[in-house]
Each structure stands twice: as structure tokens, then as C-alpha cells.
ZAMARGU-4260 file (C-alpha; in steps of 0.2 Angstrom, whole numbers, plus 5000, padded with zeros to 4 digits):
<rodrens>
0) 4823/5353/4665 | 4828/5337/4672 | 4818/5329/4687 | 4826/5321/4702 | 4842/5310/4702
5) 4851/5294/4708 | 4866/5296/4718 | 4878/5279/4719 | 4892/5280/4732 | 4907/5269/4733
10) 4905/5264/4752 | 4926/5260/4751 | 4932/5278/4744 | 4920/5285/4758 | 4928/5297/4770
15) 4931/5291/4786 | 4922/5305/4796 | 4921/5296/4814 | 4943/5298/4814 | 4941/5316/4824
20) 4925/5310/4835 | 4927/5313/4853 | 4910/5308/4860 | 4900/5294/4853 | 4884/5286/4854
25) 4879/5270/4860 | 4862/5265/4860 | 4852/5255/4875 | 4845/5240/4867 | 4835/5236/4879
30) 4826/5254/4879 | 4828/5255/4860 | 4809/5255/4854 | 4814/5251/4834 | 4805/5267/4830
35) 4819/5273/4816 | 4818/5291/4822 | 4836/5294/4824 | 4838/5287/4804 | 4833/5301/4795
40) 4839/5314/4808 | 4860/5308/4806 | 4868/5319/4792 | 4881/5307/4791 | 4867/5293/4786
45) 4876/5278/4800 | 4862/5274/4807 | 4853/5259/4802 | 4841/5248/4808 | 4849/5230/4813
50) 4840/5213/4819 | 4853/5207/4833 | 4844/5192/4836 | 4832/5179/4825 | 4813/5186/4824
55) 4817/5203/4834 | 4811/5219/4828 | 4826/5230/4823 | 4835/5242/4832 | 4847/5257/4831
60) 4863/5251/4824 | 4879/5265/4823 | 4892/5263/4811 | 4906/5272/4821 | 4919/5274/4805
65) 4905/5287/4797 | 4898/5293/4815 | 4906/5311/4821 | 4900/5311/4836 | 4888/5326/4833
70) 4872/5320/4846 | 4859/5322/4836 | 4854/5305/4836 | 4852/5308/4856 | 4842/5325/4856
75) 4828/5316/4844 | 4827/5298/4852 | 4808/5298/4859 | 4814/5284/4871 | 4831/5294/4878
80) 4839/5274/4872 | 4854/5284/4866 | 4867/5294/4875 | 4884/5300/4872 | 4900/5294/4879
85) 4917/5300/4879 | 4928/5290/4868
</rodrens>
């Protein structure tokens, strides 16, 4: 029986799941701790953790062409640094 595996995905032959969003989530910078909670928690994996500026710790970053707007990210933010808006 074969033991764990390696998926590779072609980022460009991705669907585009954030084309029916209606609500989307933007994240507060400024509350943003850098905690990487939200990360694991998205099931559409577009949420990464971003520098904005030289020697800052990282924060929540959304990549809105994968994000379908489900607010999870929202419900497990410790901080409450990220809210849903209407489109």
C-alpha cells in the first residue's frame, strides 16, 4: 500500500472560483496580528501570508480570483482583522 503523495497543480489551468463571489473579505492591516490562523482554515487555499513592507512581519493576504466568498476566514480571525463586504 502506497504511503502518502504529492499533488502539483498548474496555478494557470485553475478554476477561477471567486467569478460567482458576492461578498468578499478584506483584511485590516493594521488589526492584522500575522497569526496565520485563517491559512489553513480557507478551502480554497487564497490566503497567504504577504510582507507589504521591508522588515514587517507578514499578514493575511486574499487572492480574490480563488476566494468565493464563503467567510470563513472571518468566523476564525482571533483578532476580528477580517470582515466581509459586499462586492
Amino acid at each position: 500500500m502506497e504511503k502518502g503523495a504529492t499533488i502539483k497543480h498548474e496555478l494557470s489551468k485553475a478554476a477561477k472560483t471567486g467569478d460567482w463571489r458576492y461578498v468578499k473579505p478584506e483584511v485590516d492591516k493594521e488589526k492584522c496580528i500575522g497569526c496565520s490562523t485563517c491559512v489553513p482554515f480557507c478551502p480554497e487555499a487564497s490566503i497567504v501570508m504577504k510582507s507589504h513592507k521591508e522588515g514587517q512581519k507578514s499578514k493575511a493576504d486574499i487572492d480574490y480570483e480563488f476566494c468565493k466568498g464563503c467567510g470563513v476566514c472571518e468566523q476564525v480571525c482571533p483578532v476580528k482583522a477580517i470582515l466581509m463586504k459586499k462586492n
